[in-house]
N, C-alpha and C positions, 0 to 999 in steps of 0.2 A: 394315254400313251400305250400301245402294241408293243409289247418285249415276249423275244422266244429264247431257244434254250437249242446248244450243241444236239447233233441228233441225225438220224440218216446214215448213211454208210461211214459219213466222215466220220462219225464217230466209233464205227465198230474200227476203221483203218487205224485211229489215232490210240485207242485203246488197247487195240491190238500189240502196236508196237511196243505200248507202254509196260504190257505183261512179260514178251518177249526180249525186253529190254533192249530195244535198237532205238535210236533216234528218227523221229518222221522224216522222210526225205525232202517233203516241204511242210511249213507250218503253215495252213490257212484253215480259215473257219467260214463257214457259213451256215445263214437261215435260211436259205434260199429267194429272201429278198434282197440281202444285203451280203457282201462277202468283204473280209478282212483277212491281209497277207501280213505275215510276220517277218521282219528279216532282223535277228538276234545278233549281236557283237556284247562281246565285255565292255558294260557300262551302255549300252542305250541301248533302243531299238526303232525302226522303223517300220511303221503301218500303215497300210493302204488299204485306205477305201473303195468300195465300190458299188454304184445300186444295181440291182438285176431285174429289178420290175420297171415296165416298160411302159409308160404314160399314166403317171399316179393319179388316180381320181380326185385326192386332195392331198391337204398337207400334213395330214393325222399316218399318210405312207410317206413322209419322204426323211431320211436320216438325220437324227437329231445325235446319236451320241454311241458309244461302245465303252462297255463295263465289260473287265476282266481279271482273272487272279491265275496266278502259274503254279506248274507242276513246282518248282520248289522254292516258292513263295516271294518272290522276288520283287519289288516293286519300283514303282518310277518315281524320280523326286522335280522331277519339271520335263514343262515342256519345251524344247530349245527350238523349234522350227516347224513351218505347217506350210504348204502349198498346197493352191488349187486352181480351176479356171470358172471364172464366175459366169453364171449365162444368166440374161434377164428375159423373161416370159411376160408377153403383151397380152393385153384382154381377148386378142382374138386369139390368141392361142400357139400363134408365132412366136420366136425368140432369136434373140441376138447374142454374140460368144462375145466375152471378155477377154481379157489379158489375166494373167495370174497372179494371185494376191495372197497375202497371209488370211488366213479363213477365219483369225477371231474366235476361234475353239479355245478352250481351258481343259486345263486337265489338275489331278491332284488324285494322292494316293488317300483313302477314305478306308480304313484300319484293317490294311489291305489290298483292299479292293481299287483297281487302277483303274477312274474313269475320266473319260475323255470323252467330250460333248461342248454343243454349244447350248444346249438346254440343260442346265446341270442342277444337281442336287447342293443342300448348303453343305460348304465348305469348300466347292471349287471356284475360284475365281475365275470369271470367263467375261472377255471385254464386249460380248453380246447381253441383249436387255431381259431382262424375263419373259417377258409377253413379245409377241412379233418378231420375232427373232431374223436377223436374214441369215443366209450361208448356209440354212441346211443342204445335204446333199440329197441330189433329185438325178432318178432313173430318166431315159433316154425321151423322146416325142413320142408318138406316133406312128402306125406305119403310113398318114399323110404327113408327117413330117411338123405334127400341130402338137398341141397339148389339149387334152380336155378343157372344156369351161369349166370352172371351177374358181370361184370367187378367192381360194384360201392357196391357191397357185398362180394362176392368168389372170396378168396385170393390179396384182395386188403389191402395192409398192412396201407393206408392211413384213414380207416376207420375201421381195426381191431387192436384189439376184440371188440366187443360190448358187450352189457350186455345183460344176457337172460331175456326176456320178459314174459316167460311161469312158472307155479307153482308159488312160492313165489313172483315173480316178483324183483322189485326194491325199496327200500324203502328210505326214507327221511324224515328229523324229523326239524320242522321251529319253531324257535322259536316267540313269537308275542303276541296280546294283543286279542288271543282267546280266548273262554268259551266252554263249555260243549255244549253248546246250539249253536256255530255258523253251520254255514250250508253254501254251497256253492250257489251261485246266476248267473254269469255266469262264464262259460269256453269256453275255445279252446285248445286243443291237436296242436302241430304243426308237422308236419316231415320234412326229409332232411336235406338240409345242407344251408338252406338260412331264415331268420328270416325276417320276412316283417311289420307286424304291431301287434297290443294288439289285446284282445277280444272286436268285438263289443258285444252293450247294446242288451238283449234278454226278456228286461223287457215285451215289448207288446205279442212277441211269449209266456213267462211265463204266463201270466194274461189269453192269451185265452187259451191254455191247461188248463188253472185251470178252466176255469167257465167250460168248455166243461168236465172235468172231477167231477166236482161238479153235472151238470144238471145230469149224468151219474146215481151217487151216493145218487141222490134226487130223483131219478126214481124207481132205486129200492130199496131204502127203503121204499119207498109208494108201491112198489107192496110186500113188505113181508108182 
């Protein structure tokens, strides 16, 4: 299973603010295959999935889960709600749109660490099987409007349907001992069908995007 780590501008933006001490104007993260939106209230939060790669060659790319822990340690103690719109992918590489369904994700907070997947580590309950999982979440066709052949995608009934990835994406609502004000601190996106370990710590990559985004920021405001 392929896991990456906060990084790219997003990260000098969110750093930024964190030294500066303002609140991000929006909370999202991304790996640049996958992207997650935060929307924080006292006492839960809502996240949205979303894939950005565009006709996965298999199912080792398509979204199995998101591991994350916040700026002030906050954590979720279930998950109260999940939607999605299921599409099912035929052997030739066409597919058909469902109706929307509870996606069969689990979630659970792991000494910490708040992961939410349908390929999970032990200790989360998730009403998906270990092996073959379906509902992972999958990036858009084709620019023919097909999917790749690919036995572990197209017309494999052990991992269909999946959930579309594209436009609204996937959503999920955690309940926890959030605020308006948490923010996410580190993540990992996982895919495939094998779950290996949590998010590592990205404190020291967070700290030098921020000064490096700060010196940036102190540059030109002394040149305006």
């Amino acid at each position: 299973m392929r896991k990456t780590i906060l990084s790219g501008l997003a990260t000098v933006a969110f750093c930024l603010a964190l030294i500066l001490g303002l609140a991000p104007q929006a909370n999202a993260i991304t790996d640049g295959t996958s992207n997650a939106t935060f929307a924080w209230s006292a006492g839960s939060v809502t996240i949205t999935l979303t894939a950005l790669n565009t006709d996965p060659a298999s199912v080792g790319q398509v979204l199995s889960g998101l591991s994350f822990t916040t700026t002030d340690g906050s954590v979720g103690t279930s998950l109260t709600g999940s939607s999605g719109q299921e599409i099912t992918i035929n052997s030739n590489g066409t597919f058909s749109l469902g109706g929307s369904v509870s996606t069969g994700w689990g979630f659970a907070n792991l000494s910490g660490t708040n992961e939410l997947c349908v390929i999970c580590p032990a200790g989360v309950n998730s009403p998906a099987p270990t092996a073959q999982p379906e509902h992972l979440i999958i990036g858009g066709a084709g620019a023919d409007n097909i999917y790749q052949s690919n036995n572990s995608i197209t017309g494999n009934g052990a991992h269909n349907p999946f959930l579309v990835g594209t436009g609204a994406g996937v959503t999920f609502t955690i309940a926890g001992n959030f605020t308006a004000d948490t923010r996410v601190s580190t993540f990992q996106f996982t895919y495939g069908t094998t779950f290996t370990n949590t998010p590592e710590p990205t404190s020291l990559l967070l700290l030098g995007a921020g000064l490096m985004g700060l010196g940036i920021w102190r540059m030109k405001k002394g040149q305006a």
